[in-house]
NUKOLSE-203294 format. One record per atom (N, C-alpha, C, CB): x, y, z. Coordinates in steps of 0.05 Angstrom, whole numbers, plus 5000, padded with zeros to 4 digits. Atoms other than C-alpha are relative to their C-alpha. Glycine has a CB too. Example, Ala and Ser with C-alpha at 12.3 -4.5 7.8 and 13.67 -1.06 7.14 Angstrom:
2
501849765000/524649105156/501850245000/498050015025/498449764999/527349795143/498550225014/500950094971/
This chain:
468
499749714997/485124776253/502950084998/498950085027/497249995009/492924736257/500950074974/500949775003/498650025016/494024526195/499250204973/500049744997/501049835018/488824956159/502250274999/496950065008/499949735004/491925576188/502949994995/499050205024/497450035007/499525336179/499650024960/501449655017/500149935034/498025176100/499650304991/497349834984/500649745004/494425826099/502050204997/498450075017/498349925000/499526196123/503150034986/499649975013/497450095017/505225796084/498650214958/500049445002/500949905028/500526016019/500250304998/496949924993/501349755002/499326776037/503450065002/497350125026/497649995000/507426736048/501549994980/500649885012/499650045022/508526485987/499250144974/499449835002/501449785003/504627005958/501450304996/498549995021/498349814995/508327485984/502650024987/500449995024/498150025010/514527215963/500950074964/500149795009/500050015022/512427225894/499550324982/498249804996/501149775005/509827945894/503550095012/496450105016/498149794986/516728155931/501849994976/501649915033/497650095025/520627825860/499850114986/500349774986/501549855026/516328185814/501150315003/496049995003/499649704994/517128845853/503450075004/498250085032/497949984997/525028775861/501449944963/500549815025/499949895029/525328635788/498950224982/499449864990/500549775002/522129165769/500850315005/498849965006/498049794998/525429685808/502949994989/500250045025/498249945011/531529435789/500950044968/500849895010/501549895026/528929485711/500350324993/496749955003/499249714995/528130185736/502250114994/499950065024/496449855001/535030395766/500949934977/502549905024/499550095005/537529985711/499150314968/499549725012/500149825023/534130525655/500050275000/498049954987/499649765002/534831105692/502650145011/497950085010/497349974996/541831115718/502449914976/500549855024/497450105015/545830615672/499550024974/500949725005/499650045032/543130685602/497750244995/499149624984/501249775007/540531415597/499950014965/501750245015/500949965032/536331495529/499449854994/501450064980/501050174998/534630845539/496549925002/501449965015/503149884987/526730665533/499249745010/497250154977/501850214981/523030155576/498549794986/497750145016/500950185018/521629585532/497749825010/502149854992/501150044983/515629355570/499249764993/498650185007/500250295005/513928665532/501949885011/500049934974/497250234997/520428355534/500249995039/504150214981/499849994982/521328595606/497349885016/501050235002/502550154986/514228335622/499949645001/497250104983/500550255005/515327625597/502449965018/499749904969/497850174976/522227585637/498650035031/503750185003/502249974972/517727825699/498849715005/497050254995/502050274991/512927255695/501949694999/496949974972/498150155000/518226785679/501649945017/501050064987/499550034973/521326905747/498049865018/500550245009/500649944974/515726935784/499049644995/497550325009/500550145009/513626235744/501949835010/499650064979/499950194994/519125905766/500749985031/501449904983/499850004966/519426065840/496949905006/500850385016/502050104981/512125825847/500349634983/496050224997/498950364999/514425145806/501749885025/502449934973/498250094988/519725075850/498049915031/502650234999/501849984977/513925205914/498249754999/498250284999/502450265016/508924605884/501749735001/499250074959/499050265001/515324135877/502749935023/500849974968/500149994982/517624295944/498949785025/499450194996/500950264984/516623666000/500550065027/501649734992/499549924976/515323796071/500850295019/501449875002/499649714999/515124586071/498850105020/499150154978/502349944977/509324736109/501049995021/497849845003/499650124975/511624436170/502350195008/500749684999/497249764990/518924856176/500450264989/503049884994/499249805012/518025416144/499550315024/498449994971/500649814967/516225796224/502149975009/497849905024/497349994987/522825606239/501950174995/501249814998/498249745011/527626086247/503049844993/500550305029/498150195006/533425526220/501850204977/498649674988/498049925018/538425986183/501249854969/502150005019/499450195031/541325456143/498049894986/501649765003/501650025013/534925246125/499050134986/499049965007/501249725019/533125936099/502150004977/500050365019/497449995030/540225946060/499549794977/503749915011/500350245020/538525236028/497250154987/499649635016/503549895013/530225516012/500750194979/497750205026/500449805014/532926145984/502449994972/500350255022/498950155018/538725855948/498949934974/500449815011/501750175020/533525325919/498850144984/498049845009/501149715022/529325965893/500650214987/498850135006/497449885010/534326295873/499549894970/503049885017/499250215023/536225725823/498450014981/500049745007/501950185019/529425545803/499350264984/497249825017/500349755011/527326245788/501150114978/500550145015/498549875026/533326575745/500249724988/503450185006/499950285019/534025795716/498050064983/499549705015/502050065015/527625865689/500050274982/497549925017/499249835020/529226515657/502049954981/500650215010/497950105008/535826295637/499149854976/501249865020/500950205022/531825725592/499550154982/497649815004/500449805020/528126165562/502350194979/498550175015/497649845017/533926565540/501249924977/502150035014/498650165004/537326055519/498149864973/500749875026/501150085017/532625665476/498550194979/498749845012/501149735012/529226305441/502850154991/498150215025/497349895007/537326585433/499350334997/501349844969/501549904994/534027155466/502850245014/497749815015/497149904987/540527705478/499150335009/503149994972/500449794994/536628345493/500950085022/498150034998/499949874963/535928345577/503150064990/499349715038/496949894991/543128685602/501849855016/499950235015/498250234989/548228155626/500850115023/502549914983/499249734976/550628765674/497249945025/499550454980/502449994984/542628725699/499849765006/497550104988/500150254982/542428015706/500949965017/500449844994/497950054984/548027915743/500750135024/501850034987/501149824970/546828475796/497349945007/500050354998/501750164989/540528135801/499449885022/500149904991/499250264985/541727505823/500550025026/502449874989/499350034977/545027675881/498150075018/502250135003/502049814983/539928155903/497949885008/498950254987/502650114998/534227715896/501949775024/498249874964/499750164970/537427175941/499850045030/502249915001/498949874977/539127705993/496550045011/502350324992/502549874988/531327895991/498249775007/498550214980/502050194989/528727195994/500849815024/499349824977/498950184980/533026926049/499750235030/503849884989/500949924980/530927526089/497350035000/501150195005/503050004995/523327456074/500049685012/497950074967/500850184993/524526776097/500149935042/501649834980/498750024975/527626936161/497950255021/503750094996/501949784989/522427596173/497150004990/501150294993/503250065013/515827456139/498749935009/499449884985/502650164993/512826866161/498350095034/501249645001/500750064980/513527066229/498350355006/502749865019/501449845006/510627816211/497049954993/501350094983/501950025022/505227576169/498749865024/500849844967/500750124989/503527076233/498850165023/501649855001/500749904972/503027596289/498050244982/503350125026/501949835015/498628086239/497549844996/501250114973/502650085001/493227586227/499749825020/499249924977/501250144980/493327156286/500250055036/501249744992/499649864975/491827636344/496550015007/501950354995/502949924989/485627816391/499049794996/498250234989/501550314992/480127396378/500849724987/496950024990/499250285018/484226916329/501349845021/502350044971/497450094979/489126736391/497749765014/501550335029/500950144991/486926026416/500549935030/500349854985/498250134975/488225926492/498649695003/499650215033/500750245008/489125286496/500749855027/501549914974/498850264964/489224696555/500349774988/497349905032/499550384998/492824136558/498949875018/502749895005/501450244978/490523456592/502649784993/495849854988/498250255001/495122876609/502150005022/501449974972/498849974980/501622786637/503450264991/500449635010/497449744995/508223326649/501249844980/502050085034/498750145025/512022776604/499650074971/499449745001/501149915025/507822896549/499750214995/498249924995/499849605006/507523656556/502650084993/499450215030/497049955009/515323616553/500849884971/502149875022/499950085026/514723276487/499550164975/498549824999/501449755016/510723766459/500950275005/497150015004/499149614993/514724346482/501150144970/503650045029/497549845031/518524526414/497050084972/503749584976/502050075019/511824356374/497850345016/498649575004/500449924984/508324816424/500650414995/501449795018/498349645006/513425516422/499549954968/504650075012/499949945026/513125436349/496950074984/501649764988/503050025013/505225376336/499150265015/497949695006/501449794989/504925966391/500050344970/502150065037/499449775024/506626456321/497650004982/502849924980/502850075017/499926206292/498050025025/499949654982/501849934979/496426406356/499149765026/497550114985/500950284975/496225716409/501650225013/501249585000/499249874977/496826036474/499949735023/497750275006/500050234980/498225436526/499050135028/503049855003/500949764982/494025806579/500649755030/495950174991/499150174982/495525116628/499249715000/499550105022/500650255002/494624416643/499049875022/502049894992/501450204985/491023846671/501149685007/497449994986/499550284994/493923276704/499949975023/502149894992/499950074984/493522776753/502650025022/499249834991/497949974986/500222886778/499850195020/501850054986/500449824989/502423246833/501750184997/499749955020/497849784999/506423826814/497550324993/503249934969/501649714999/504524606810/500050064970/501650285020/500049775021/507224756743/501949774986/501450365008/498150115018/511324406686/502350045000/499650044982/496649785010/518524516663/500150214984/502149864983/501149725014/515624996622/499050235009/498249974986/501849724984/512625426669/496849924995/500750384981/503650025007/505125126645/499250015029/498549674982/501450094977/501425156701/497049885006/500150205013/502050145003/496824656726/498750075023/500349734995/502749854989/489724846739/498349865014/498450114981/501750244985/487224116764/500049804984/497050055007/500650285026/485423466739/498349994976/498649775012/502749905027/481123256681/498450045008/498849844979/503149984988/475223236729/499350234998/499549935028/499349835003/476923926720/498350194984/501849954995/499149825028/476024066659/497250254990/500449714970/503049735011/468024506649/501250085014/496450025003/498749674989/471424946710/501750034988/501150065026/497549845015/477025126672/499550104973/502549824997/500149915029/474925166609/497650225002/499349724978/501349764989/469225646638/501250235005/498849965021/499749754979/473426046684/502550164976/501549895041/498049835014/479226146635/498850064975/502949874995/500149965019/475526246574/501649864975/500350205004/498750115016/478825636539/498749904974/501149825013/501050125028/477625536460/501349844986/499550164982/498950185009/481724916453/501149775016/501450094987/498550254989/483724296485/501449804986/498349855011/498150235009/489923836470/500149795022/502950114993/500150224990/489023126496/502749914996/498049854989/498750045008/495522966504/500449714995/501150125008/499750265000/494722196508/497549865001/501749945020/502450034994/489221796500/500249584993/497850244978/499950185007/491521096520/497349795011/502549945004/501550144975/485420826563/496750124986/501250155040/502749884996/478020946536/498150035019/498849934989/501450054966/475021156604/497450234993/502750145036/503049795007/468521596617/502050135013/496249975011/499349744998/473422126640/500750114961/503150005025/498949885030/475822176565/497649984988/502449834982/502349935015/468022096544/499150295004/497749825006/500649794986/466822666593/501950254985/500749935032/497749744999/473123136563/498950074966/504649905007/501249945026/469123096490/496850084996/500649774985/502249844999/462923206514/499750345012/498549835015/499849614989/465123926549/501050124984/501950125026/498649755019/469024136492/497650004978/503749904985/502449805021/462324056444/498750165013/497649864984/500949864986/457924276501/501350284994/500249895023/500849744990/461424896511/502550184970/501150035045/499049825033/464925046427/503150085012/497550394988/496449945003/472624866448/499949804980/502549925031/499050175017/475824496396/501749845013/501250114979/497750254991/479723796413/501149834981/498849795017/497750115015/485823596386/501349765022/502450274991/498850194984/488722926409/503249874983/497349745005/497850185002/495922676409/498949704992/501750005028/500050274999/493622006384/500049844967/497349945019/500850205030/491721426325/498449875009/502249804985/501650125006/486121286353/497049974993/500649935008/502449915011/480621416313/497349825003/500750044971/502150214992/476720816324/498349945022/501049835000/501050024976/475520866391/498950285010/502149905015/502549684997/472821566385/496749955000/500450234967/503049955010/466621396354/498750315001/497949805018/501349655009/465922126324/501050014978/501150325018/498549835027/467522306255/502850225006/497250214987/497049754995/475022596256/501050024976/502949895022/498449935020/479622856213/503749915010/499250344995/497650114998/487222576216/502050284986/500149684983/497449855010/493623096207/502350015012/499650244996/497049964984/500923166216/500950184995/502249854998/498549735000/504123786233/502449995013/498750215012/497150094977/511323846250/501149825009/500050055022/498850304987/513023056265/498249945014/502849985019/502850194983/506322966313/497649964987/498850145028/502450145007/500922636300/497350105005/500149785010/502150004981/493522866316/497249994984/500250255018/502950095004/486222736312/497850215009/499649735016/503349815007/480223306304/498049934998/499450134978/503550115003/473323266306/498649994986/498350085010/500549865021/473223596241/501950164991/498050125004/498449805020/476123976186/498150334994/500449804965/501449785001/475024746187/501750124983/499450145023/499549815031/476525106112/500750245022/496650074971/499249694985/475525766152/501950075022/497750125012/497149964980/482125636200/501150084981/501849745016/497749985022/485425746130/500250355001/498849834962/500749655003/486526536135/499650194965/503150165017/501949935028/485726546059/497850064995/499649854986/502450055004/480126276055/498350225020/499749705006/501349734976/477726846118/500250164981/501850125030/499849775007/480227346071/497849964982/502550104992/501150015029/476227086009/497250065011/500649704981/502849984995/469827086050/498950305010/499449785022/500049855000/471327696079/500050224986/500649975008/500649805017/471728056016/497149964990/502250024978/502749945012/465727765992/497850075021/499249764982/500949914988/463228036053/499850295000/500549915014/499649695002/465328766047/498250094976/503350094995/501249945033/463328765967/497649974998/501049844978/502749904997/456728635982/498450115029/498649804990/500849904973/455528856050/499350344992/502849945025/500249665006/457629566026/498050194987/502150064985/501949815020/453129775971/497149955006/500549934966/503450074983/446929466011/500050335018/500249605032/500849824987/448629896066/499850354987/501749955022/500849675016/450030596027/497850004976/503050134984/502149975024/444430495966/497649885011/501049844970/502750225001/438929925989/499350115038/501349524992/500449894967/439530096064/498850215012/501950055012/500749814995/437330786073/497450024982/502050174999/502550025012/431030746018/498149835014/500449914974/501650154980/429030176061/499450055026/500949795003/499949884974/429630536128/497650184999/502950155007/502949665013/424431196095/497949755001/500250244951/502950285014/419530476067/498949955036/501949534976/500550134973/420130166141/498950185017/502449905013/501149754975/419430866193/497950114982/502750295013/503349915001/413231086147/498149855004/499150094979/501350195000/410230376150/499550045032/501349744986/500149914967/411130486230/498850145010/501650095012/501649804986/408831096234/496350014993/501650294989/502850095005/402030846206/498849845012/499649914980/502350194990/400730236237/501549935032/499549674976/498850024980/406130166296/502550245015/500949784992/498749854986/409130776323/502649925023/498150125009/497750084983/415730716358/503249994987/499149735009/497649965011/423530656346/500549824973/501949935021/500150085026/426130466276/500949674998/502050194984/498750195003/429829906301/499749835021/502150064996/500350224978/429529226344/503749925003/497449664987/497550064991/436229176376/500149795025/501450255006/500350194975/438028516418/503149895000/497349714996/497650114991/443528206448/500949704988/499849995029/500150325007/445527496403/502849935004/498949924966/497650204993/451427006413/501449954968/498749665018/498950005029/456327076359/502949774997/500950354993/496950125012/463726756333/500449925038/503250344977/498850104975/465526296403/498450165020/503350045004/502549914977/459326516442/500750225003/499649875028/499049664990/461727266443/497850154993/502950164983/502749794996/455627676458/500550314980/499750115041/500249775022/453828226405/497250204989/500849854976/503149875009/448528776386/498749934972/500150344999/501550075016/444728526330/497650364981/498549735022/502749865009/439529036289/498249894980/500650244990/501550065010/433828886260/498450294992/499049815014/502949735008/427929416225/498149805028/497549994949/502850104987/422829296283/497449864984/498850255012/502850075015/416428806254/498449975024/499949704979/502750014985/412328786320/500150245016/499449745019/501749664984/408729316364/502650005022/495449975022/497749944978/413829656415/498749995029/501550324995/501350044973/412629486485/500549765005/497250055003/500850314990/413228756473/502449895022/500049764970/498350094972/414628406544/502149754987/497549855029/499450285008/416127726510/501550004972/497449824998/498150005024/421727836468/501449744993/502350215005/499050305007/424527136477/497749764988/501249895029/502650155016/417826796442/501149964974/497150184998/500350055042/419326546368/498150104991/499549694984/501649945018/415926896320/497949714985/502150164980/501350295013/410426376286/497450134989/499249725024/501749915031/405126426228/497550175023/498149614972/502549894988/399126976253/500750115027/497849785003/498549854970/403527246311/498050315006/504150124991/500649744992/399727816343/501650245003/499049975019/497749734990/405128196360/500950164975/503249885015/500149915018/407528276290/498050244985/500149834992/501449835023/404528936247/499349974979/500850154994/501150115037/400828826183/502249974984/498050264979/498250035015/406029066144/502449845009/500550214991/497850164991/411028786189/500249724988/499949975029/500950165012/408528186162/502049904969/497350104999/499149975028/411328316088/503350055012/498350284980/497649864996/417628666120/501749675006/499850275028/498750184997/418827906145/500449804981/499449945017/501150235025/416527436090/502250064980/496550064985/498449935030/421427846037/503050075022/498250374976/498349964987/426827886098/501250294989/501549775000/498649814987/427128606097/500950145021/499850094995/499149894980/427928686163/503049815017/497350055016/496650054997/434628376158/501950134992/500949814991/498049825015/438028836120/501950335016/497750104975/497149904974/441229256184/501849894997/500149955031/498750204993/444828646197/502750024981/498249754997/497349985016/449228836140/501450185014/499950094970/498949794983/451229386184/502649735019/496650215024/498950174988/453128856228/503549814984/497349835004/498650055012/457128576176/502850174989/498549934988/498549894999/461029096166/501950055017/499350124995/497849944973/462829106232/502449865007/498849975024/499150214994/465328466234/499349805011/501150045008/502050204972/460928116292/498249844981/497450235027/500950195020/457327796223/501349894978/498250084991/499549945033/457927456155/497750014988/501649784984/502750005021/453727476094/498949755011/500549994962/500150295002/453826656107/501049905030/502049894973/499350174976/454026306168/497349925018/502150175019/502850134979/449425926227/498650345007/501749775042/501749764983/444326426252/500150065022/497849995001/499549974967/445526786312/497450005013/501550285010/502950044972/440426566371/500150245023/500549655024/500149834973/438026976432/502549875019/496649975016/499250124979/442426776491/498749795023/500750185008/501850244984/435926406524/499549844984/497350055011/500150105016/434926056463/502349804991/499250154988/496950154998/442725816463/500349825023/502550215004/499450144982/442125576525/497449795001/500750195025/501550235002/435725206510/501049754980/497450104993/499450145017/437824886445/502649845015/500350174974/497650144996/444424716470/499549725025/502250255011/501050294983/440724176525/497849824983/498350085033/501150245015/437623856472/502449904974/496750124986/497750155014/444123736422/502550105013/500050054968/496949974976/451323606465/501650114982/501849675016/498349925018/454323836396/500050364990/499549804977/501749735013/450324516385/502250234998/497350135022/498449835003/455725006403/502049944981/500950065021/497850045012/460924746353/499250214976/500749684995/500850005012/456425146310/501750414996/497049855005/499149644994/459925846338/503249944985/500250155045/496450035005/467425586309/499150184976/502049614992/500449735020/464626126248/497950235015/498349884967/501549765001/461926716249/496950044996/501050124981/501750025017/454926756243/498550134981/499149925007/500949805022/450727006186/497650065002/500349924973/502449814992/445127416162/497249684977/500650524979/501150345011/443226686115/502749855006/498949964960/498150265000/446226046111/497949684996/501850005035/499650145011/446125346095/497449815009/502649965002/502850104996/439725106137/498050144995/499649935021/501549815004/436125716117/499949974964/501250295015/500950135024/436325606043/498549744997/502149974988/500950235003/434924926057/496849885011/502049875012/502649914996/428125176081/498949965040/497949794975/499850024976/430325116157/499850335013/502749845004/501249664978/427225796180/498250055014/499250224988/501450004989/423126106220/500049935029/498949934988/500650214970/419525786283/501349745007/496949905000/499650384999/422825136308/498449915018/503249855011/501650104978/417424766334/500649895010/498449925001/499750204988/419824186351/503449945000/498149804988/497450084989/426723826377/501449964972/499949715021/498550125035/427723536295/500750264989/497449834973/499649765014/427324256275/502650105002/498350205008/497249984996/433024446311/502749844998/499950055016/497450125010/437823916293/500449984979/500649795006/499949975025/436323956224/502450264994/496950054991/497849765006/439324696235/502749945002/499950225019/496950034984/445924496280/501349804973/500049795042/499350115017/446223986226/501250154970/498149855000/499749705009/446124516169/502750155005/497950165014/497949844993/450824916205/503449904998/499350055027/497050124997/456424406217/500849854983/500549865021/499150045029/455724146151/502050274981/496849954985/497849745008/457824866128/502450085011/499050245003/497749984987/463324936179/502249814993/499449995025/499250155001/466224266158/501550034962/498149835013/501149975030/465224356084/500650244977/497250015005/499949735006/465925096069/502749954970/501150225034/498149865030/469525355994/497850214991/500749724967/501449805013/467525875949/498149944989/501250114985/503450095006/462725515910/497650015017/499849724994/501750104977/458425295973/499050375010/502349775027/499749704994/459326065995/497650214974/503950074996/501149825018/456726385922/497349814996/502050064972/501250114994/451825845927/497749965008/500849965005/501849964972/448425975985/498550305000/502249995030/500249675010/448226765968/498049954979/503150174985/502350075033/444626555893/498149915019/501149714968/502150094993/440026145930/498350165018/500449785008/502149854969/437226615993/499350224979/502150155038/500649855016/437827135928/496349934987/502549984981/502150125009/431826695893/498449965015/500349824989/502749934973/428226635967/498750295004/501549965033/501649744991/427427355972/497950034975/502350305003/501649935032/423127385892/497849825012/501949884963/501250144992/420126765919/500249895034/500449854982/498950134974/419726655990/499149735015/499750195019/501850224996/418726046019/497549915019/501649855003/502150014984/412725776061/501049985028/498149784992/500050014958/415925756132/500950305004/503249735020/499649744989/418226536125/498350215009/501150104987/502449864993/413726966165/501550035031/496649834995/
């Protein structure tokens, strides 16, 4: 999760940087034809190919760059002078070639040369104001991880520098757990109890992350501190190397000089990758709800008013992104009145209305839900959100089930194509889903994403035999 949202961030920075070169050449293109060489006209090829030519070699220079990621949150002055320096160089160098080999004498030696300076000045202050802009704009509210440590005050003082610097990407050190006896760290952390601790705390404070800071001893307190963080959908990061003695599928990364060990790799920590899903959330979310949404609302409340009288819509309370409770809508498909709203739907349901019937089979009475999507509280793509009695059932039959909330969930997804819908009768049914789910959480790109969309597209023409 670290490292996704550090790269991320290093990329969407980089980004930036490249759009700030373009736009500073350009204006000065501008001033350049409307102050100093009146009658002058805007040669827009020539000036387009030195454009890309910049911006070409400031993202070479980014690619052949070693160990970026990691310091580029630091506010190290001289580090920014050497970075911006380096892009500097690589940038007008790579125009420079061009010039040079092509014997290329148009641009204005006057314009170059007041350039140069300017662009260093703007990339050594995007290096020094950016990242840490760009960090507190997308990693606020619900992105902010409070996080608990476990171990000892030694090891919390180790991690202090690693710690203030990852708090810019949203870790909140909300306190710690050790055997020791002190109240509070040198840091001010304050400790909340031992590991025995650890479900009250991570209950009472609302913690969505645990750092292990040490893990030299495989004891059933350290079996115990991985079974509460799937139980209850914190993520655990361990100071360690030792993967072997996990016995869990992990993922290995280094951030900053430490070492640590995940339970898994999550694409969607990458805030790119958030954005990319999120647009293809908006882009089709939108034209459902204003064109397909309201024709289907007139189809649904006259079908109602024929065979089931009552409100247009089934609104319930489901468990969304880190168990955060949310209104859901649905088109109503059974008679209004029903006591037993927590019952699974299943083939020949009484409750269901004739047509309701069809309204489910061709999942149009999912198509609110884009509403939902708009809101935010969904995606197009993710685990399916459960009732809240239904969360709490499933989750005592797999110790992993909540890991399934680290996304958002959707209106399809990845066990639902895979013909995991409907009724779960039985215990297999439901791990097939969680399975499903945390394959997509693990796994997630665009392909997998447009994918999943094409395929539930081809369920609705054809639907399959468990939808009803």
């Amino acid at each position: 999760m670290v490292t996704q949202r550090t790269e991320g961030l290093y990329r969407l920075f980089l980004l930036c940087q490249i759009i700030l070169v373009a736009a500073l050449f350009w204006f000065g293109v501008w001033v350049m034809v409307t102050f100093y060489s009146e009658g002058a006209e805007l040669t827009w090829r020539r000036y387009t190919i030195y454009c890309v030519l910049l911006v070409l070699g400031i993202t070479f220079e980014s690619l052949v760059r070693d160990g970026s990621k990691n310091y580029f949150l630091q506010n190290e002055l001289l580090r920014q002078h050497r970075l911006s320096l380096r892009q500097t160089f690589a940038s007008t160098g790579t125009l420079v070639l061009y010039l040079i080999a092509t014997q290329d004498t148009f641009i204005s030696r006057l314009f170059f040369f007041n350039f140069v300076p300017w662009l260093y000045v703007a990339l050594l202050f995007s290096h020094h104001y950016l990242p840490s802009f760009l960090a507190s704009g997308i990693f606020k509210g619900e992105r902010v991880e409070k996080t608990l440590l476990i171990g000892s005050a030694e090891k919390a003082k180790q991690l202090r520098g690693w710690l203030r610097r990852k708090s810019e990407i949203g870790l909140r050190a909300i306190g710690m757990l050790t055997d020791e006896s002190i109240q509070q760290t040198e840091d001010g952390i304050p400790v909340l109890g031992d590991s025995d601790d650890i479900e009250r705390v991570v209950r009472e404070r609302g913690i969505t992350q645990v750092i292990l800071l040490e893990f030299p001893l495989f004891t059933e307190v350290n079996w115990n501190i991985i079974r509460v963080c799937d139980q209850l959908g914190a993520r655990l990061l361990i100071v360690s190397d030792l993967e072997e003695k996990l016995r869990h599928p992990v993922t290995h990364f280094e951030d900053d000089g430490f070492r640590f060990i995940g339970l898994r790799e999550e694409p969607l920590e990458n805030p790119l990758n958030r954005f990319f899903k999120r647009a293809i959330d908006v882009l089709i979310a939108l034209p459902v709800v204003v064109l397909i949404f309201p024709i289907l609302a007139v189809i649904v409340w006259l079908a109602q008013r024929l065979q089931s009288p009552g409100p247009l819509f089934h609104v319930q309370t489901r468990a969304g992104m880190q168990n955060r409770q949310f209104t859901i809508l649905k088109f109503r498909t059974m008679h209004p009145h029903n006591t037993d709203v927590a019952r699974q739907a299943h083939d020949g349901d009484a409750r269901i209305y004739p047509l309701g019937k069809w309204f489910r089979k061709l999942s149009i009475d999912e198509v609110p839900q884009f509403w939902n999507v708009i809101k935010g509280d969904m995606s197009i793509v993710g685990p399916r959100p459960h009732l809240i009695e239904h969360n709490n059932q499933f989750s005592q039959l797999m110790a992993n089930y909540h890991v399934r909330t680290f996304v958002k969930p959707g209106i399809t997804g990845l066990a639902q194509v895979r013909g995991y819908r409907g009724e779960a009768r039985n215990d297999s049914d439901i791990k097939h889903r969680v399975e499903c789910d945390i394959e997509y959480l693990e796994n997630w790109n665009l392909s997998l994403e447009c994918g999943i969309i094409l395929r539930t597209c081809a369920q609705l023409i054809v639907p399959p035999r468990t939808a009803y």
